[in-house]
C-alpha positions as MATLAB code, in Angstrom:
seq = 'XXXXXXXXXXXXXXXXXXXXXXXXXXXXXXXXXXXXXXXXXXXXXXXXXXXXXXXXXXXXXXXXXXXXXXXXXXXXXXXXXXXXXXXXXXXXXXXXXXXXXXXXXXXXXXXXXXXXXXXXXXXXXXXXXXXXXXXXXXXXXXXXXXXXXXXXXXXXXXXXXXXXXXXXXXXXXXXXXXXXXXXXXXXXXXXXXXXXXXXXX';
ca = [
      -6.946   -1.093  -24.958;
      -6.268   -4.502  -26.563;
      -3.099   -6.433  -25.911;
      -1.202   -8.999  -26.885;
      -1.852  -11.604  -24.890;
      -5.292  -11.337  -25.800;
      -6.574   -8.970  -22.947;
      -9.130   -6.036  -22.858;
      -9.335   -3.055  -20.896;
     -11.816   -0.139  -20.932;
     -10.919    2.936  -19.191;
     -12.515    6.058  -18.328;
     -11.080    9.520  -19.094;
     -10.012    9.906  -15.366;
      -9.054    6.855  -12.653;
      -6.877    3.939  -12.586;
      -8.924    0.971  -12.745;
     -10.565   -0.108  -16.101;
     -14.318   -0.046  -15.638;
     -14.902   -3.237  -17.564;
     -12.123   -5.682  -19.049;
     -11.562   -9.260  -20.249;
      -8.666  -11.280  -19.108;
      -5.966  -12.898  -21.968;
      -6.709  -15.160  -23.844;
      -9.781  -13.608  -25.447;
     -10.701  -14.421  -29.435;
     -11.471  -10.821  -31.168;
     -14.178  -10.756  -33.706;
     -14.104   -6.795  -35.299;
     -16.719   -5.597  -38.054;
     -18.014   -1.951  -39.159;
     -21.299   -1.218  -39.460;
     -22.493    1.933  -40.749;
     -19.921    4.520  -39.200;
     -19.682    1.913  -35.934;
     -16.769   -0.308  -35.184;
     -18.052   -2.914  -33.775;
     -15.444   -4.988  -31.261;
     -16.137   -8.414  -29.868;
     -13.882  -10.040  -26.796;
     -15.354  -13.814  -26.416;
     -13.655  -15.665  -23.406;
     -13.790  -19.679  -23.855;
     -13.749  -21.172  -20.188;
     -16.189  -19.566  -18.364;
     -18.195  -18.829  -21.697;
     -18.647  -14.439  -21.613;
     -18.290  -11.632  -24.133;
     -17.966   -8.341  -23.966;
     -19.163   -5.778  -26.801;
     -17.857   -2.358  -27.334;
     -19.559   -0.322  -30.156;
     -17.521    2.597  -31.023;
     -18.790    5.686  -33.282;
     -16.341    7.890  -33.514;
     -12.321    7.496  -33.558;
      -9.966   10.168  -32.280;
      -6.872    8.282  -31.726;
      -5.972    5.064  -32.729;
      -2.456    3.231  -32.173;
      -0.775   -0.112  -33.462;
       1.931   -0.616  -30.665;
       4.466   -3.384  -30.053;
       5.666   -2.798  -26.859;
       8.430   -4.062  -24.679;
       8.226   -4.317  -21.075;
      12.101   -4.720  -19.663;
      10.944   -3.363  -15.937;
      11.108   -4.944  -12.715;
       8.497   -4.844  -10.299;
      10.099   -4.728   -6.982;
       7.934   -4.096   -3.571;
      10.784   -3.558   -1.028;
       8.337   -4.064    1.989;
       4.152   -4.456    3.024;
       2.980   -2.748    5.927;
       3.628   -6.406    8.183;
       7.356   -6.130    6.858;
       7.800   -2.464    7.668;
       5.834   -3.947   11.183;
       8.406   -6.472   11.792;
      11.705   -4.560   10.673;
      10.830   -2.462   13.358;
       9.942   -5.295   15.645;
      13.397   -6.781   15.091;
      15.484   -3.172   15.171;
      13.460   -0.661   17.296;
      16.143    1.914   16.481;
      14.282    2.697   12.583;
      12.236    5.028   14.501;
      13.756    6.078   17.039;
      17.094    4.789   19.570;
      16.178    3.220   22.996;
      12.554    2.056   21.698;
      11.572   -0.922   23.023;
       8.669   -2.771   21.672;
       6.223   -4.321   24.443;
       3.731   -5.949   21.561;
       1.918   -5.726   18.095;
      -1.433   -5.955   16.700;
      -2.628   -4.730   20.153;
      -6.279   -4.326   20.407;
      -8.125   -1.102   21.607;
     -11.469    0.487   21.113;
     -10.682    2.166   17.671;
      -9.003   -0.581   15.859;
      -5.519   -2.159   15.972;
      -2.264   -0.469   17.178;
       0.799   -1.956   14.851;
       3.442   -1.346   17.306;
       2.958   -0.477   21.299;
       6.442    0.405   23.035;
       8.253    2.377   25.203;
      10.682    4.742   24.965;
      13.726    6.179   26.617;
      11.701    8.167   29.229;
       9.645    5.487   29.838;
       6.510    6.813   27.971;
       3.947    4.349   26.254;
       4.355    4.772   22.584;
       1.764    4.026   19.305;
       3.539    3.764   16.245;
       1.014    3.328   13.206;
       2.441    2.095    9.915;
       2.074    3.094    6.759;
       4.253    1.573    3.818;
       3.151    4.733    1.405;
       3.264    8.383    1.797;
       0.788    9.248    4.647;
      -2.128   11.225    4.355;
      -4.305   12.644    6.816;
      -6.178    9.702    7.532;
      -3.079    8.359    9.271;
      -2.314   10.889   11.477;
      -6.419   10.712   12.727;
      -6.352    7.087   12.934;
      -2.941    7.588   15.022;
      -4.786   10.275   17.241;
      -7.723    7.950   17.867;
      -5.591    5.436   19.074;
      -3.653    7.652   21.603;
      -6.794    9.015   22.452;
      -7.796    5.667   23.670;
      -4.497    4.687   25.633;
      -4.752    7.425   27.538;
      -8.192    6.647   29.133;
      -6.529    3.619   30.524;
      -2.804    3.734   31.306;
      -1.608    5.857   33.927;
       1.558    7.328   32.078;
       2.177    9.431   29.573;
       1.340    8.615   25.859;
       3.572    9.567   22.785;
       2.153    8.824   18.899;
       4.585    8.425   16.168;
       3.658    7.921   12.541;
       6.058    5.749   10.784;
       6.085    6.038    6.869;
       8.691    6.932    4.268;
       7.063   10.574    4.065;
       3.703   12.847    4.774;
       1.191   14.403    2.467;
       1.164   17.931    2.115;
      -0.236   19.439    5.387;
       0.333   16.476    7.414;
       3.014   17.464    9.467;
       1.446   20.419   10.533;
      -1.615   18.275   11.015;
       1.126   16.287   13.201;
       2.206   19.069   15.442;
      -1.325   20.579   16.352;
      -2.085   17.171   17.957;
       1.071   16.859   19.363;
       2.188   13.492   17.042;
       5.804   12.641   16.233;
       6.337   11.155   12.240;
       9.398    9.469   11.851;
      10.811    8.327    8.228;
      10.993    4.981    7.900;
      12.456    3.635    4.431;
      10.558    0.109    3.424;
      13.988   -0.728    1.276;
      15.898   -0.478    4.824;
      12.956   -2.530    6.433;
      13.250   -5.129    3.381;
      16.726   -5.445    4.124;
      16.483   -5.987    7.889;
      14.224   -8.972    7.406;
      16.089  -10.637    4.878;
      19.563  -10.362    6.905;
      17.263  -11.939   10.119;
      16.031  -14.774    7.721;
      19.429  -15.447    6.339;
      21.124  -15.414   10.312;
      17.980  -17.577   11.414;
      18.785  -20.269    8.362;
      22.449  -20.430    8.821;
      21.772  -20.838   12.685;
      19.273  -23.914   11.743;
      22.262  -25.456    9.932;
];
């Protein structure tokens, strides 16, 4: 795939990620040799160039393409983190956060609270759909709480919805998974920005 701004991209027949490119800005030097088209990218600054030899052509398109779309990431994982450090009540009314980023044998717990009932709570974060990686990650870390605090321990996975079989993953180890939108968590932090600014002025 060449574009216009003078970028290559070579992709496999299966995956995402090109498995060799060259950024824009690339001078293309094209010649046929025999039945081989022969395609040159040279990059200037650093000096590299990358050589594709083609034999045999089953598609090939002249495109001019216009791109009128909007990129728009409502929320990371530290957003979704600190909507929910700011408004407790995304996952669930009477929450109260004690801390984040809190350290324990498996790794990092995003959110430690309490709840209602005064139980210790792990929420784990995850900004896309979550798989089942999540919910074992989560178990580890409730897993590990438990060893050490003297009350019961709840797990909730926080994400904007769960892979196929992951809520049933969910209630075999007795987890919780609460939706959490990252447009809503987007929103939360830009209303606490805008309050924090016009309290600065």
């Amino acid at each position: 795939m060449i574009k216009e701004d003078g970028s290559l991209l070579v992709h496999r027949s299966m995956g995402y990620e090109p498995v060799n490119w060259q950024p824009p800005g690339c001078i293309f030097r094209t010649n046929i040799s025999g039945n081989v088209l022969n395609i040159r990218a040279v990059r200037r600054k650093p000096r590299e160039s990358l050589k594709i030899n083609i034999d045999k052509i089953h598609l090939l398109s002249v495109l001019s393409l216009v791109d009128k779309g909007a990129f728009s990431l409502y929320a990371s994982e530290e957003d979704m983190q600190r909507a929910i450090l700011i408004q407790p009540s995304l996952v669930e009314e009477g929450l109260k956060p004690i801390t984040y980023e809190k350290k324990v044998e498996p790794g990092f717990i995003d959110v430690y609270a309490i709840d209602k009932e005064g139980r210790m709570v792990v929420i784990e974060i995850k900004r896309r759909t979550a798989g089942k990686e999540a919910a074992l990650q989560l178990e580890k870390y409730v897993q590990s709480l438990k060893k050490v605090v003297s009350r019961e321990v709840r797990g909730i996975l926080a994400a904007p919805g769960v892979a196929k079989g992951v809520q049933r993953i969910l209630v075999t180890l007795g987890l919780d998974f609460k939706w959490v939108d990252p447009k809503k968590c987007a929103e939360i932090i830009q209303k606490a920005d805008v309050k924090r600014l016009s309290e600065f002025f």
